[in-house]
C-alpha positions in Angstrom: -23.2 -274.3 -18.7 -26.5 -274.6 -19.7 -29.0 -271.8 -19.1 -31.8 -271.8 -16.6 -35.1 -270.8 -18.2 -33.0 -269.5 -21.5 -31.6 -266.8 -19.3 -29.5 -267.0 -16.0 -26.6 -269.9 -16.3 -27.3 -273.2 -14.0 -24.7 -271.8 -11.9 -24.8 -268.3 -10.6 -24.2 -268.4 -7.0 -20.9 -270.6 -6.5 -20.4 -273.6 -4.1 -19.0 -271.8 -0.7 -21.9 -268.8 -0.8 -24.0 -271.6 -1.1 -22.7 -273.7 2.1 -22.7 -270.0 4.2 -26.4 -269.4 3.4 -27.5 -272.8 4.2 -26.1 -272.5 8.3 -27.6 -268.4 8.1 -30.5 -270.0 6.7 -30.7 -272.6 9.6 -29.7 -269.8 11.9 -32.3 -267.6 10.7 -35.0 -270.1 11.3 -33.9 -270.8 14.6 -34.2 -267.2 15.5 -38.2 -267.2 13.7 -38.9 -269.9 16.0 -37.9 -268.6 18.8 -39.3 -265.1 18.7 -42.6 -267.2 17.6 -42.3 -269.2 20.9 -40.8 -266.3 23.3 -42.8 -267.0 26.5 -42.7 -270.6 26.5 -39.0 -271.8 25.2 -35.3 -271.0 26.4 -33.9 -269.9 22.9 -30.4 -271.1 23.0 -31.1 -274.9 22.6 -33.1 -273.9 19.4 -30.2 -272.2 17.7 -27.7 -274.5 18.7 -29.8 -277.2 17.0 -30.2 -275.5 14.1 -26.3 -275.0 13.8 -25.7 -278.7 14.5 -28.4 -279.9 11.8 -27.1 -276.6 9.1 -23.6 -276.8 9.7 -23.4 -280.7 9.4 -20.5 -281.4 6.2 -20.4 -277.2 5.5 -17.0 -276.7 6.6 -14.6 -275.1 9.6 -16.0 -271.4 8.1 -19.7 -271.8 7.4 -20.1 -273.5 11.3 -17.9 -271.1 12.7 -20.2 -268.0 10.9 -23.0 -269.4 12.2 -21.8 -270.0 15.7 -20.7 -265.7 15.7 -24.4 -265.2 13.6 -26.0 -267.4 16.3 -24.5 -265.8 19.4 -25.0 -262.5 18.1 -28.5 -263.3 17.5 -29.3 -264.5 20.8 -27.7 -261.5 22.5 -29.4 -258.7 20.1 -32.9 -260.3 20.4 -33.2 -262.3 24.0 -30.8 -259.6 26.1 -33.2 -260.6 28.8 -31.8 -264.6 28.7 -28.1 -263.7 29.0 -26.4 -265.8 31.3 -23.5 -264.8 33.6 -20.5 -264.5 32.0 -22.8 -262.4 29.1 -21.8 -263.3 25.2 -18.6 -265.2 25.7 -20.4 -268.4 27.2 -22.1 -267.6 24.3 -19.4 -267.4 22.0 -17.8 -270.2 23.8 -21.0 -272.9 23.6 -21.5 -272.2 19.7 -18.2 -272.3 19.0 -17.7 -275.9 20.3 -20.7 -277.4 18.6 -19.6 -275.5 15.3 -16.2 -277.0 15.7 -17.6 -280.4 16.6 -19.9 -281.1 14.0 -17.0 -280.3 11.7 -14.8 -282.7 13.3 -17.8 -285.0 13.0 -18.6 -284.6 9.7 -14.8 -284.8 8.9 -14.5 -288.3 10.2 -17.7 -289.6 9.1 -16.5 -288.7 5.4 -12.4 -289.8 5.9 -15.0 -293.2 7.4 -16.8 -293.6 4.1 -14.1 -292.9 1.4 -11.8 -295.2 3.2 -14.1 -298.1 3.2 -14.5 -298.1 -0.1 -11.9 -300.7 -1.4 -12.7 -302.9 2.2 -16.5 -302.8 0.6 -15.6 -304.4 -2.3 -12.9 -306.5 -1.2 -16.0 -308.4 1.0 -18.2 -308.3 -2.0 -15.7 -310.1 -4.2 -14.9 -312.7 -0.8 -18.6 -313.4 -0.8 -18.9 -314.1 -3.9 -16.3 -317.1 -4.0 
């Protein structure tokens, strides 16, 4: 490893702290906005954006952190908003879209490694 400015090695913080704090990052934002636009927006759309966009090719853990971060947000800072059933639709709604972008991401990768030899195979028929 090669140190960063002669001091700190290039990597300190590892791969999986990295793919947490990107959908808490995301999460985090979310939550600015909304307090920014209180009056005027409905903040549950806003976070569950931000944990489709963050969570997209994280993994099962980082979406489902920020789905409990996300829920737990909206119900410490917009009690007001709560629907019926409380946190669990909550719980239930950010769960889902954490645990369909994975799928998503899942098969969009399994998509692109597997094409690979296809990809060339039509390359190589083209050019007879």
């Amino acid at each position: 490893m090669r140190p960063v400015l002669g001091v700190l090695p290039r990597r300190v913080i590892s791969t999986a702290v990295q793919q947490y704090a990107m959908v808490a990052a995301g999460v985090v934002a979310a939550l600015g906005v909304s307090l920014v636009v209180y009056k005027y927006a409905y903040p549950r759309p806003l976070f569950l954006l931000a944990l489709l966009i963050s969570s997209w090719g994280r993994g099962l853990g980082p979406s489902l952190m920020g789905a409990a971060f996300a829920a737990t947000a909206s119900e410490v800072f917009f009690p007001e908003w709560l629907p019926s059933y409380e946190i669990v639709s909550d719980i239930v709604v950010f769960g889902l879209a954490g645990l369909s972008v994975v799928f998503l991401a899942e098969r969009n990768y399994e998509r692109r490694r597997n094409s690979g030899p296809y990809v060339r195979n039509l390359k190589r028929a083209k050019r007879l």
